[in-house]
C-alpha positions in Angstrom: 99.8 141.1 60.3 97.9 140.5 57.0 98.0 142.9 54.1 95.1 144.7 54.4 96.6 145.6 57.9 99.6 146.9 56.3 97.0 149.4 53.6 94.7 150.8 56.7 97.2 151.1 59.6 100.9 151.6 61.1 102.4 149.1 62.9 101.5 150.1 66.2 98.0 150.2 65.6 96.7 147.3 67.7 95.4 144.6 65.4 94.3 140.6 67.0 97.6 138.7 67.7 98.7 136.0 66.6 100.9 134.9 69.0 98.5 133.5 71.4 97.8 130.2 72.1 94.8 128.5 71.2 92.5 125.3 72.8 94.4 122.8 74.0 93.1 120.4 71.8 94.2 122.3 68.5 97.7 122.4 70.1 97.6 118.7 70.1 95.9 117.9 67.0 98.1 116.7 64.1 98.9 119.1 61.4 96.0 119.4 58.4 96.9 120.3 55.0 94.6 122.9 53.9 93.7 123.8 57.6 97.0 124.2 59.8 99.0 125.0 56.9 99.3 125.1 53.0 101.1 122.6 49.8 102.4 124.9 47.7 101.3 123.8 44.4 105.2 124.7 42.6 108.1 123.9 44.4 110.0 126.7 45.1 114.0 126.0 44.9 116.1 126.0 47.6 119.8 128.0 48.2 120.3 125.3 50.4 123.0 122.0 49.9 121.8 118.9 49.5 120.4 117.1 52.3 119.1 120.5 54.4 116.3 121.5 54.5 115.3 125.4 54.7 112.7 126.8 56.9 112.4 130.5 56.0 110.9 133.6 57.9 109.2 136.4 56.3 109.0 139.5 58.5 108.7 143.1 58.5 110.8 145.0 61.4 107.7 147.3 61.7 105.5 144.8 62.3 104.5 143.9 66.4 103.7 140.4 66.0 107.4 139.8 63.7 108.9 141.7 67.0 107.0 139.5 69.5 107.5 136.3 68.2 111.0 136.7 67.8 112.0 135.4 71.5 110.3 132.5 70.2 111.5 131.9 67.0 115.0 132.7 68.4 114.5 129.9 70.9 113.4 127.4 68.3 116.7 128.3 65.6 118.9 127.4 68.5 117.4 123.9 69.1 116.6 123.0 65.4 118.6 120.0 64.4 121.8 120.4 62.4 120.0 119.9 58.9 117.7 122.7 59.1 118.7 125.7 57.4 116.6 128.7 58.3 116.7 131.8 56.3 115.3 135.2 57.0 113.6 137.1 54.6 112.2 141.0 54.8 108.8 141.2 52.8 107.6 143.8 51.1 103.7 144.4 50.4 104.3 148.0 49.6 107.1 149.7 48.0 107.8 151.5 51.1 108.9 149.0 53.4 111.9 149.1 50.8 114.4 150.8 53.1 113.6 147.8 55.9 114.8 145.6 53.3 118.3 146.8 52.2 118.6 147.2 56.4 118.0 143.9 56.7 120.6 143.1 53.7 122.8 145.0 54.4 123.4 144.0 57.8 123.5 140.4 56.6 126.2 141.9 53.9 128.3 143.1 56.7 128.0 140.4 59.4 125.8 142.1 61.8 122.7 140.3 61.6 123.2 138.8 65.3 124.4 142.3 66.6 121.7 144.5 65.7 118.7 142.7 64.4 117.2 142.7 68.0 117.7 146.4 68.2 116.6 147.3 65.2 112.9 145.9 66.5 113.2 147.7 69.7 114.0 150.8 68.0 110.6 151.1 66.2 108.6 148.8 68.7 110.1 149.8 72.3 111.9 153.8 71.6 109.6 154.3 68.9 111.5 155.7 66.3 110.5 156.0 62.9 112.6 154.2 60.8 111.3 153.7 57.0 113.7 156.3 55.0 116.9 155.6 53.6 118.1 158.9 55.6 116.5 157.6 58.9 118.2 153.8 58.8 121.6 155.2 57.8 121.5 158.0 60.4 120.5 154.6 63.0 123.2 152.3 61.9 125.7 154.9 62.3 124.5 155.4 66.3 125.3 151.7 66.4 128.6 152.2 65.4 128.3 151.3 62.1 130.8 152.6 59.6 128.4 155.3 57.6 130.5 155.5 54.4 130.9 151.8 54.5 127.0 151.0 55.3 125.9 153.7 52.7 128.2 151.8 49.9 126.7 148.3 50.6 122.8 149.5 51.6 122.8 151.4 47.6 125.0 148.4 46.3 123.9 145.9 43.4 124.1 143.2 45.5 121.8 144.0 47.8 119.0 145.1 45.6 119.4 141.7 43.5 118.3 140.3 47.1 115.8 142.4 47.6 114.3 141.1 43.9 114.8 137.3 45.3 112.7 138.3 48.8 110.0 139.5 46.1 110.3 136.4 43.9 110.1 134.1 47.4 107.8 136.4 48.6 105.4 135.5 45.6 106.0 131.9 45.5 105.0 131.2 49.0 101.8 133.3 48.8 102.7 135.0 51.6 99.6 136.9 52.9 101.0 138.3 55.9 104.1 138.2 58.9 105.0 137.1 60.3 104.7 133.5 58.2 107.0 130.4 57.4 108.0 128.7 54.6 109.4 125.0 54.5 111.3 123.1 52.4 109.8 125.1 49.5 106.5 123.2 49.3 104.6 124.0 52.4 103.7 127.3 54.1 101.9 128.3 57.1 101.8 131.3 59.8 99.6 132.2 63.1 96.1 132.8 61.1 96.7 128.8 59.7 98.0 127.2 63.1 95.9 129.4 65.7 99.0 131.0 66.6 102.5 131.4 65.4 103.4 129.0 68.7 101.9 126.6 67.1 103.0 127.5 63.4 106.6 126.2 65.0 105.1 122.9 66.0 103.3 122.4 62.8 106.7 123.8 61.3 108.9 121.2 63.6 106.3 118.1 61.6 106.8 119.7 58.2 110.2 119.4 58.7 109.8 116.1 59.6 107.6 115.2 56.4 110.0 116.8 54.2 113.0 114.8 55.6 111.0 111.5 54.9 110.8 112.7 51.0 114.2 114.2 50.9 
């Protein structure tokens, strides 16, 4: 979804995808800068060691394309070789998707990423539930078992709102425009409305890669 999506509509309002996948020949075509995706014009720096390079996702767990490409993206962080780092990274284009972002922190905080990340997109996408309140995510992580004094303490902690000002600042630096979207190596970004599809945005993602590893 782009932001202007985000100022007219809620998530479920139906809005084109970006998941599907375009003419054959596009799939097939190599990547063009400008076209397929964008050089950044300032390197952003990396948290990453030397010798890896970081592919980052920005998402929003409200959003229905982040929740339908994630089988893919899943799929593609399983098979990406052992010097590819990939971060996630909650956006925020208005100051209420806030909440989403200490979720998404906090979970990280406490190890629970893999657990409940999937779940947290089927309980706004699939059961529906409206979860962009403080009260609302706290009440939902502890149904999932989730310690709520514990959660509550790291959810409001320091920590996790000096993260949420470093999604901001990456947020900024790759231009992001809308989710969900990639960044690599902290010089080139692209997402579905760039590739044709955020299928696509992987394999022009898999050739960044690629390119960056040749400069590295």
């Amino acid at each position: 979804m782009k932001r202007r999506d985000f100022s007219l509509a809620a998530a479920a309002v139906a809005v084109p995808a970006l998941t599907g996948v375009g003419p054959a020949s596009a799939q097939a075509a190599k990547p063009q800068a400008g076209k397929d995706y964008m050089v950044l014009d300032k390197r952003v720096p990396m948290d990453v060691p030397a010798g890896k390079i970081e592919v980052i996702e920005f998402f929003w767990y409200s959003c229905p394309h982040c929740n339908a490409f994630e089988p893919a993206l899943e799929a593609w962080i399983k098979a990406a070789p052992k010097d590819v780092s990939i971060k996630r990274v909650p956006v925020a284009f208005r100051a209420d998707f806030a909440p989403q972002q200490r979720l998404f922190y906090t979970l990280e905080a406490m190890n629970k990423v893999d657990e409940l990340h999937r779940k947290m997109f089927q309980a706004v996408h699939v059961e529906r539930l409206t979860l962009n309140k403080d009260d609302a995510i706290i009440a939902w992580a502890e149904k999932q078992g989730l310690d709520k004094a514990k959660f509550t303490e790291v959810f409001n902690s320091f920590s996790v709102a000096s993260k949420l000002r470093r999604a901001g600042q990456l947020q900024d630096a790759f231009r992001v425009e809308g989710v969900p979207a990639l960044g690599i190596a902290g010089r080139y970004y692209t997402d579905g409305s760039l590739a044709g599809s955020m299928e696509r945005a992987l394999k022009v993602t898999d050739y960044l890669v690629a390119e960056a590893r040749k400069s590295a």
